[in-house]
LOMAR-87300 format. One record per residue (C-alpha): x, y, z; residue in three letters. Coordinates in steps of 0.02 Angstrom, whole numbers, padded with zeros to 5 digits, always signed. Last residue first. Example, Ala and Ser with C-alpha at 12.3 -4.5 7.8 and 13.67 -1.06 7.14 Angstrom:
+00684-00053+00357SER +00615-00225+00390ALA 
//
This chain:
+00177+02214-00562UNK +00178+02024-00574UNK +00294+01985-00722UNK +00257+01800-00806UNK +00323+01850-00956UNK +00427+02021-00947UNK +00290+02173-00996UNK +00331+02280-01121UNK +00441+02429-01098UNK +00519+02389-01269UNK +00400+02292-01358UNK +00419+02123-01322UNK +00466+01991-01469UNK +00323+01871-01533UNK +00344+01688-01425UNK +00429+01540-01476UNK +00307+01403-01530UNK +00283+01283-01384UNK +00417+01122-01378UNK +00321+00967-01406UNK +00266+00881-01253UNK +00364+00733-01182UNK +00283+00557-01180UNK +00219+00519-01038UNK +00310+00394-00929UNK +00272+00218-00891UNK +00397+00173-01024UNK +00558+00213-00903UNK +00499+00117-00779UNK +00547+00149-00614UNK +00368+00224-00560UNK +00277+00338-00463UNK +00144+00448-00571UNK +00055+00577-00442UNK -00119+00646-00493UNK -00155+00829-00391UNK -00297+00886-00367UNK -00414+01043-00348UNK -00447+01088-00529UNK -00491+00909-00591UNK -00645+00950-00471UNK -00700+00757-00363UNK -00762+00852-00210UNK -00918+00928-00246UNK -00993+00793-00351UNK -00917+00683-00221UNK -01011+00744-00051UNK -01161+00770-00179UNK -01162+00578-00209UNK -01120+00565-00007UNK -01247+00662+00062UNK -01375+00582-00069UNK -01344+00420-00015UNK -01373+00454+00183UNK -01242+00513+00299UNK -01353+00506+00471UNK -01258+00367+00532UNK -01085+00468+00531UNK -01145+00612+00622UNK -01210+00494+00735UNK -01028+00430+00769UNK -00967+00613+00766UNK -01067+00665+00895UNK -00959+00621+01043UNK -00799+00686+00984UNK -00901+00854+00928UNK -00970+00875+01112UNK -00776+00862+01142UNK -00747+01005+01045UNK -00647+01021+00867UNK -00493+01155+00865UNK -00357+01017+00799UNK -00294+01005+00966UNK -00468+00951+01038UNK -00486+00831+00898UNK -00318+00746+00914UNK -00339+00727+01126UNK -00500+00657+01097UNK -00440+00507+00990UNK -00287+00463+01054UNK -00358+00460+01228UNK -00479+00313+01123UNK -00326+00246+01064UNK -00248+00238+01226UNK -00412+00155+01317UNK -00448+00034+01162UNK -00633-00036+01228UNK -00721+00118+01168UNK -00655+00081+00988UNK -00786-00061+00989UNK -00933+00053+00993UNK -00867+00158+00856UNK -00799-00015+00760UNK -00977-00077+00791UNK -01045+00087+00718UNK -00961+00110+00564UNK -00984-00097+00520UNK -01168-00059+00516UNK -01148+00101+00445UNK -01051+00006+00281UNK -01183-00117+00255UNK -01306+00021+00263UNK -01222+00129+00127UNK -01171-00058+00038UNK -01367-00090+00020UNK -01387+00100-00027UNK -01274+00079-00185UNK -01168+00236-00198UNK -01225+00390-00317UNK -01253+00347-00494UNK -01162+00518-00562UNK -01040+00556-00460UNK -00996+00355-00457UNK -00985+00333-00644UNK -00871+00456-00673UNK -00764+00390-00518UNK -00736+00221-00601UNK -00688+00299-00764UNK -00559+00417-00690UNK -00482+00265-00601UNK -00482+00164-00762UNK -00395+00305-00862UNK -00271+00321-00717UNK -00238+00148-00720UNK -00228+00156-00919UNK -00088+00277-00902UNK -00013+00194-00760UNK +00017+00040-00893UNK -00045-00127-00852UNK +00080-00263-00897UNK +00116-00308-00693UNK -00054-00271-00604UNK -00101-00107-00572UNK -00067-00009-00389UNK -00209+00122-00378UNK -00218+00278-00260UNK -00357+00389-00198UNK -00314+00531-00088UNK -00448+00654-00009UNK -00345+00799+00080UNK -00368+00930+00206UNK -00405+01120+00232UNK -00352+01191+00377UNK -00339+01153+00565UNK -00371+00957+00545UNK -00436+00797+00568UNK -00533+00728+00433UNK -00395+00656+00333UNK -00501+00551+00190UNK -00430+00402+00112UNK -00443+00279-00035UNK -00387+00128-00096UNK -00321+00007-00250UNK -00214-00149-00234UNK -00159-00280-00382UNK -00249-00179-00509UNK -00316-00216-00676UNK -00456-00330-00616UNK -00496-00497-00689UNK -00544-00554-00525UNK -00547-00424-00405UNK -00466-00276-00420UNK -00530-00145-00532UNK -00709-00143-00508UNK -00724-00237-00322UNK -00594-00169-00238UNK -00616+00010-00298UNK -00804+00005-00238UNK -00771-00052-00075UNK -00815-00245-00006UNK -00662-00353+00015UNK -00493-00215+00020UNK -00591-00116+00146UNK -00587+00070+00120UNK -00587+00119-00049UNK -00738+00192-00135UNK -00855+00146+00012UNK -00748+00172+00156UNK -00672+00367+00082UNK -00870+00400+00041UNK -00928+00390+00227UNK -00779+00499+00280UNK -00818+00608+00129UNK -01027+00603+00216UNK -00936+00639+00386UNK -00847+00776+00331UNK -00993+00878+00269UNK -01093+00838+00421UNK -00966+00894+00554UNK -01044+01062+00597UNK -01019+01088+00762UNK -00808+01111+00772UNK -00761+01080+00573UNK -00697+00923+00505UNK -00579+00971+00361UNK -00657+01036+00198UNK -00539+00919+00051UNK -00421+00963-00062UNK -00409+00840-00197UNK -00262+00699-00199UNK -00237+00559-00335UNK -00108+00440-00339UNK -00045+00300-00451UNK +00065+00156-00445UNK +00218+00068-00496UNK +00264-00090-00403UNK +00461-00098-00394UNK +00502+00075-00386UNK +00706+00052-00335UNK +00747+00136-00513UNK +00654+00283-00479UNK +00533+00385-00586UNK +00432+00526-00531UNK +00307+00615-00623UNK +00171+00755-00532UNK +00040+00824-00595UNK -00063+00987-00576UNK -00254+00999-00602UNK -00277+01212-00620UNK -00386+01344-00568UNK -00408+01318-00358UNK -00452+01459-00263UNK -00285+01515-00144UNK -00271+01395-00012UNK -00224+01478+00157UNK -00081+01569+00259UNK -00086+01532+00443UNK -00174+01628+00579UNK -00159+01527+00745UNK -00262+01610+00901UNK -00138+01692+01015UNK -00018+01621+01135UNK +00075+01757+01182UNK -00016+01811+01343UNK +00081+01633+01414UNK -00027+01573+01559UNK +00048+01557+01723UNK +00136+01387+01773UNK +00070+01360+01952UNK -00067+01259+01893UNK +00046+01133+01803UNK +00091+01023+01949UNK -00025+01040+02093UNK -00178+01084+02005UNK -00156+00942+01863UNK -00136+00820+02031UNK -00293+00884+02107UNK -00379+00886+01924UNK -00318+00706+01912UNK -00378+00642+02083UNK -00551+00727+02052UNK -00587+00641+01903UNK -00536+00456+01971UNK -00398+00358+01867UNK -00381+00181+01808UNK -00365+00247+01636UNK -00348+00391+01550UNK -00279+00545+01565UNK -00276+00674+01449UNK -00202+00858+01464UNK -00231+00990+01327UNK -00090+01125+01298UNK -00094+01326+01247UNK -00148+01400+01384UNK -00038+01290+01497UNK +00127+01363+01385UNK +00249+01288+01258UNK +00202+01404+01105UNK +00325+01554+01109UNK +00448+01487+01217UNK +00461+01320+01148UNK +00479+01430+00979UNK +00641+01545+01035UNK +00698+01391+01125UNK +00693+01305+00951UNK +00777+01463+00855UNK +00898+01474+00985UNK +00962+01295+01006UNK +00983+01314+00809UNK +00891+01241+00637UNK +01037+01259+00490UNK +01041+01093+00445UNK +00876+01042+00437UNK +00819+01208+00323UNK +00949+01122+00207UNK +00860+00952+00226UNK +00660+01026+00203UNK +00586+00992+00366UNK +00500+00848+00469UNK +00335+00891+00457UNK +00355+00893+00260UNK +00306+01056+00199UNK +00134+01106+00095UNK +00038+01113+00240UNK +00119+01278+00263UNK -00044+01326+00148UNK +00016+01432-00005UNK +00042+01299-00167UNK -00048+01153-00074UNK -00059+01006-00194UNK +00113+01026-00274UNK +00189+01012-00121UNK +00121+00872-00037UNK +00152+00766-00192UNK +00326+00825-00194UNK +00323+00747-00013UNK +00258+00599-00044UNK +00359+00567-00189UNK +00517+00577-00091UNK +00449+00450+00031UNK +00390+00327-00100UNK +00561+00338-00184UNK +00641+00299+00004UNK +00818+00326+00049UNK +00796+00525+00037UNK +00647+00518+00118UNK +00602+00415+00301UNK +00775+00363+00319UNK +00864+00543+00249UNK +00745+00630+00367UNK +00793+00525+00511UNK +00961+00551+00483UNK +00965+00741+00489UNK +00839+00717+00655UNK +00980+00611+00726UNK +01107+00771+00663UNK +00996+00886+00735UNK +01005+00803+00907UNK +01196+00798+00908UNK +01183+01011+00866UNK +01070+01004+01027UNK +01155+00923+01130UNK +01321+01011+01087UNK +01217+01176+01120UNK +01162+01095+01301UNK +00963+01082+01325UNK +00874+01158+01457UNK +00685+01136+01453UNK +00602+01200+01612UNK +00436+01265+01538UNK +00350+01125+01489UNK +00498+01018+01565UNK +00438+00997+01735UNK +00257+00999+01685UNK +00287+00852+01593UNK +00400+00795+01738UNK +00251+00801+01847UNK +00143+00739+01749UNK +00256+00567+01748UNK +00282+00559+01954UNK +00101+00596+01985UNK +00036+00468+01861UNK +00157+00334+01936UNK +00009+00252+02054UNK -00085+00213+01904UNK +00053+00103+01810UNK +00114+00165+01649UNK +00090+00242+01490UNK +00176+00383+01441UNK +00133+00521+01315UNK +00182+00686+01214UNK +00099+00756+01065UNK +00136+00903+00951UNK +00005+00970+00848UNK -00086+01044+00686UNK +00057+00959+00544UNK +00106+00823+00668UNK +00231+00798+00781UNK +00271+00647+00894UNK +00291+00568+01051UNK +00357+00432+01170UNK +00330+00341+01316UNK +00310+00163+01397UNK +00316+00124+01590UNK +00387+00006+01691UNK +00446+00133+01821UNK +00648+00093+01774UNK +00563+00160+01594UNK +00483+00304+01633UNK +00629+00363+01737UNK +00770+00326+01593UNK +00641+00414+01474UNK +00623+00574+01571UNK +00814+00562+01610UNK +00876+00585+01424UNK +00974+00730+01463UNK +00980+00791+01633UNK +00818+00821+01747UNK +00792+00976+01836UNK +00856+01136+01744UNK +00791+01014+01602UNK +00863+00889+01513UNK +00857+00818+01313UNK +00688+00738+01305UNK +00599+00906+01227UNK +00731+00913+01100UNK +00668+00795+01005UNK +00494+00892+00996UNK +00590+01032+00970UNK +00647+00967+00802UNK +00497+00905+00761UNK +00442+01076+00787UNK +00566+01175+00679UNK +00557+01049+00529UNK +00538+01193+00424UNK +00618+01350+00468UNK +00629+01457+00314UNK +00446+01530+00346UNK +00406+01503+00542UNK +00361+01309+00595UNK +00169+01331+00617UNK +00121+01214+00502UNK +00241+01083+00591UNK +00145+01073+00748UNK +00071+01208+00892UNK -00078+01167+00969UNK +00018+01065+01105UNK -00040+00891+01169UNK +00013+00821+01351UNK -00049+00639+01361UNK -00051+00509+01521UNK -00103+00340+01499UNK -00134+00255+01651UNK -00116+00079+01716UNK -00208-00007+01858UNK -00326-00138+01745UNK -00514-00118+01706UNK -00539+00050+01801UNK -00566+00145+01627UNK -00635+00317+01664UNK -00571+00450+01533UNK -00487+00613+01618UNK -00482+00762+01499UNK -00409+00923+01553UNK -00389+01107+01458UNK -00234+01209+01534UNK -00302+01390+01532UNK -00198+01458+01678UNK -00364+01449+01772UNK -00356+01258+01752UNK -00499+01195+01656UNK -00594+01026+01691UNK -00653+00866+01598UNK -00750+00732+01606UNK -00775+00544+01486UNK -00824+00399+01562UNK -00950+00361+01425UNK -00905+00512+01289UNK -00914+00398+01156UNK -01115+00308+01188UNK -01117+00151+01176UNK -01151+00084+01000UNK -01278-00025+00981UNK -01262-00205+00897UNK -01422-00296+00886UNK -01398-00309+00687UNK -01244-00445+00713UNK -01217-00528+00589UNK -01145-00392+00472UNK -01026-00376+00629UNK -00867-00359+00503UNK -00750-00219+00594UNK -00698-00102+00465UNK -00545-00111+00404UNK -00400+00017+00511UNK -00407+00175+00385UNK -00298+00198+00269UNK -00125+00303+00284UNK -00135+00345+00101UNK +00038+00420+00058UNK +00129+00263+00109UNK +00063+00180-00053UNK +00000+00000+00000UNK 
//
């Protein structure tokens, strides 16, 4: 599967199983505010003593200043480096002589950090993630080390990796003014020249109570995590620079762009197709819930969608063929399709089959048997989900730092059952404009590529004082 579409899990099959309700998401579920503006979560789950305890930012790599991509990652590394308090790698060294598990990442909207570990350790662990939410310390020559693992990191996930290359370009050509356009982890010479000043400069800026969402969940009661929230992060005052975020956006869309890359380590050709795509937005999630609905049925279970069934399965021109819909973010998001033919099938055709297949979707509509197919297995995986207590933290921590509420958490699954066929054939009418995508060719064979273009007539001669082509005045 192309790492550019991180699918969906497949759907839970309980086709059988018509008595299935869904409990409802925001079972077990409080929260509190600090008066510093720290926003807290606790989720109930007192079936084993272990906790899992998350500190999100709303800062991630979209807000990386121009010229400094990569800049949260970055910190994000650095965040494990020492404090006035704790040296150099001694958050993890504690988790781990505790028993616990921890780590972290960046996204484009936010920065997450969590451990999980036994109940009666959530006081040590939230205190050091108050500890170093405004005591981080790092040494220069820790810090220029640290660059060079994020360096290396980048060339792993990228430069060593066709798919990972194309990803990026891909990323790039689809948003030609949102900072979504840059890979999280930073253009390589931006890499290199990222300094202990510019990262303390941006852990001051956006490393602040008012500007972070604790959750806590497990074997935990409400009151015990507000006390402990109280104790550790409510002295921290609020930071009056954390404003709300105000990032460039996508221009109107006027032209389908493309995007050919060939690569002699391509083994499996394949083809990709993103469109921008309306993100879900806090109390009014039904647009995003009928492209959610339409992701599953064009491509999201390899046995039942749309794509699986017309150009996979038995005399099929694809090997693998999917779709996905990011509906968690700041901004506007991204609806990517991608096909993977079988040897002796050309990308062109591919496409052509691809473009075909959607045609005739826009303008039948989906079936309603697979619309109620599909909500059936929709709500068993919501109700099931409730049973996964770090991927339900996962969850409600995403949405809150991506601006959504949790009264929006614990609609969404009825958002979702209220899609009906017409949602999502106007859901795709709207979405599926040549103007708003971007089709991606990946391949390492030479005769997969287009044919070049014949050079364009030369151009008439300026007058003098004309106009330079492509001037902006």
């Amino acid at each position: 599967m192309p790492a550019i579409l991180s699918r969906l899990a497949g759907a839970v099959a309980f086709l059988f199983l018509p008595g299935v309700l869904a409990a409802a998401p925001l079972d077990g579920v409080t929260s509190f505010t600090l008066p510093n503006g720290l926003v807290g979560v606790v989720i109930e789950d007192h079936r084993a003593p272990v906790v899992t305890n998350m500190v999100w930012y709303r800062v991630g790599g979209a807000d990386d200043p121009a010229g400094h991509s990569g800049l949260a990652h970055f910190l994000e590394h650095l965040m494990f480096k020492g404090t006035a308090t704790l040296g150099d790698g001694e958050f993890s060294r504690v988790v781990a002589e505790n028993g616990g598990e921890e780590n972290a990442y960046t996204s484009a909207d936010h920065t997450a950090y969590f451990q999980t570990i036994a109940a009666d350790r959530l006081d040590l662990v939230m205190g050091m993630e108050a500890d170093r939410m405004t005591g981080l310390d790092p040494g220069e020559a820790t810090v220029l080390s640290e660059r060079d693992v994020v360096a290396e990191e980048r060339r792993q996930r990228a430069e060593n990796r066709p798919d990972g290359l194309f990803i990026e370009q891909m990323g790039a050509a689809l948003y030609v003014n949102s900072p979504y356009g840059r890979p999280v982890i930073g253009w390589p010479q931006e890499i290199a020249a990222l300094t202990r000043a510019a990262a303390m400069d941006f852990y001051r800026r956006h490393y602040a109570p008012n500007n972070a969402i604790l959750v806590v969940a497990g074997d935990v009661a409400p009151e015990e995590v507000e006390r402990l929230a109280e104790a550790h992060f409510g002295p921290i005052p609020a930071s009056p620079a954390i404003a709300p975020r105000e990032r460039p956006q996508e221009p109107p869309a006027v032209a389908a762009r493309r995007v050919t890359m060939q690569d002699a380590r391509v083994s499996e050709p394949y083809v990709v197709r993103s469109y921008l795509a309306p993100p879900r937005r806090a109390g009014d999630q039904a647009r995003a819930a009928a492209l959610s609905v339409l992701a599953e049925l064009l491509g999201g279970s390899e046995a039942t969608s749309v794509m699986a069934r017309e150009l996979v399965m038995g005399d099929g021109i694809a090997l693998d063929a999917g779709a996905d819909y990011s509906a968690i973010g700041v901004d506007t998001q991204s609806f990517g399709l991608y096909v993977v033919p079988r040897p002796g099938v050309g990308l062109a055709r591919a496409e052509a089959e691809l473009d075909a297949l959607l045609a005739r979707f826009v303008d039948r509509g989906p079936d309603p048997d697979d619309l109620a197919r599909l909500k059936l297995q929709m709500r068993a995986e919501e109700t099931y989900a409730l049973d996964r207590r770090q991927g339900r933290a996962h969850r409600i921590g995403a949405a809150l730092a991506s601006g959504l509420t949790l009264e929006d958490v614990g609609a969404w699954p009825d958002a979702l059952q209220a899609v009906t066929p017409a949602d999502v054939q106007a859901a795709a009418k709207a979405l599926f404009r040549p103007e708003a995508s971007v089709t991606g060719w990946l391949t390492g064979v030479a005769a997969d590529l287009p044919a070049p273009a014949a050079a364009p007539a030369a151009a008439p001669a300026a007058d003098a004082g004309g106009d330079l082509p492509g001037a902006v005045r």
